[in-house]
N, C-alpha and C positions, 0 to 999 in steps of 0.2 A: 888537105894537110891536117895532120893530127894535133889535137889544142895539146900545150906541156902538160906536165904535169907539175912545175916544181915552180913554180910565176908567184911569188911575192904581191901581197897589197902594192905597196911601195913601188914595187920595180913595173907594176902594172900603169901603176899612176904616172910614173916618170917614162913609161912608154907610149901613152896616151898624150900625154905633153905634148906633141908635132900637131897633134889637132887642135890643140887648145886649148883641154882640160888643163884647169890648175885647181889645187888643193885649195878650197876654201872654207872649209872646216873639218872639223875632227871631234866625234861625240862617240867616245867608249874607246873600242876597238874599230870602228869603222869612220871610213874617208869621202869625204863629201868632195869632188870634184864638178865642174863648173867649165862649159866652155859657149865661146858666140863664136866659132871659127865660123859658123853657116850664114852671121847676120842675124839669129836669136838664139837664146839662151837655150841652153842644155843642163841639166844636172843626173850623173850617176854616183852610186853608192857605191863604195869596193870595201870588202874586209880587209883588215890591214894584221892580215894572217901571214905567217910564215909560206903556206905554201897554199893557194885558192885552191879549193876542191872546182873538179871539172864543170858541172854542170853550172855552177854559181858563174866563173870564167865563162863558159859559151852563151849565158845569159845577159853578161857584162859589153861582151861583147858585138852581141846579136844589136843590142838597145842601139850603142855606140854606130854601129854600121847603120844601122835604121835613120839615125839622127844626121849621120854624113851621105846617105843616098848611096851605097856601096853595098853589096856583099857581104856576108860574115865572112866568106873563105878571103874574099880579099883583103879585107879589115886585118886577117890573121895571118897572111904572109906578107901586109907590109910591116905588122908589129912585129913580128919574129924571124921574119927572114931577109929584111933589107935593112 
């Protein structure tokens, strides 16, 4: 599956939510998310840009997937397509 291209900070953060992440801080432009869905801690960085440039998104993503034992391609069709 092809990464969007138009995925919001925000709409990223509230899509990561199912796993756990929540917003636990905010320094500038960028969003500090936070989750133990695994049973320990995680932390990812997301710009809280209008629209994530690609490689930033598939590197957000890739961590994300690493941290839940999953796939990136599957990480990205349960955020975007279920």
């Amino acid at each position: 599956m092809r990464l969007p291209r138009d995925v919001s900070g925000v709409e990223l953060a509230s899509l990561l939510r199912r796993y756990g992440y929540e917003i636990t801080r905010q320094t500038g432009s960028h969003l500090r998310l936070t989750s133990n869905f695994m049973g320990r801690e995680h932390h990812i960085t997301v710009p809280r840009h209008d629209s994530i440039r690609v490689g930033t998104l598939s590197n957000i993503l890739a961590d994300a997937a690493s941290y839940l034992e999953i796939g990136r391609d599957q990480l990205l069709e349960a955020l975007f397509e279920g």
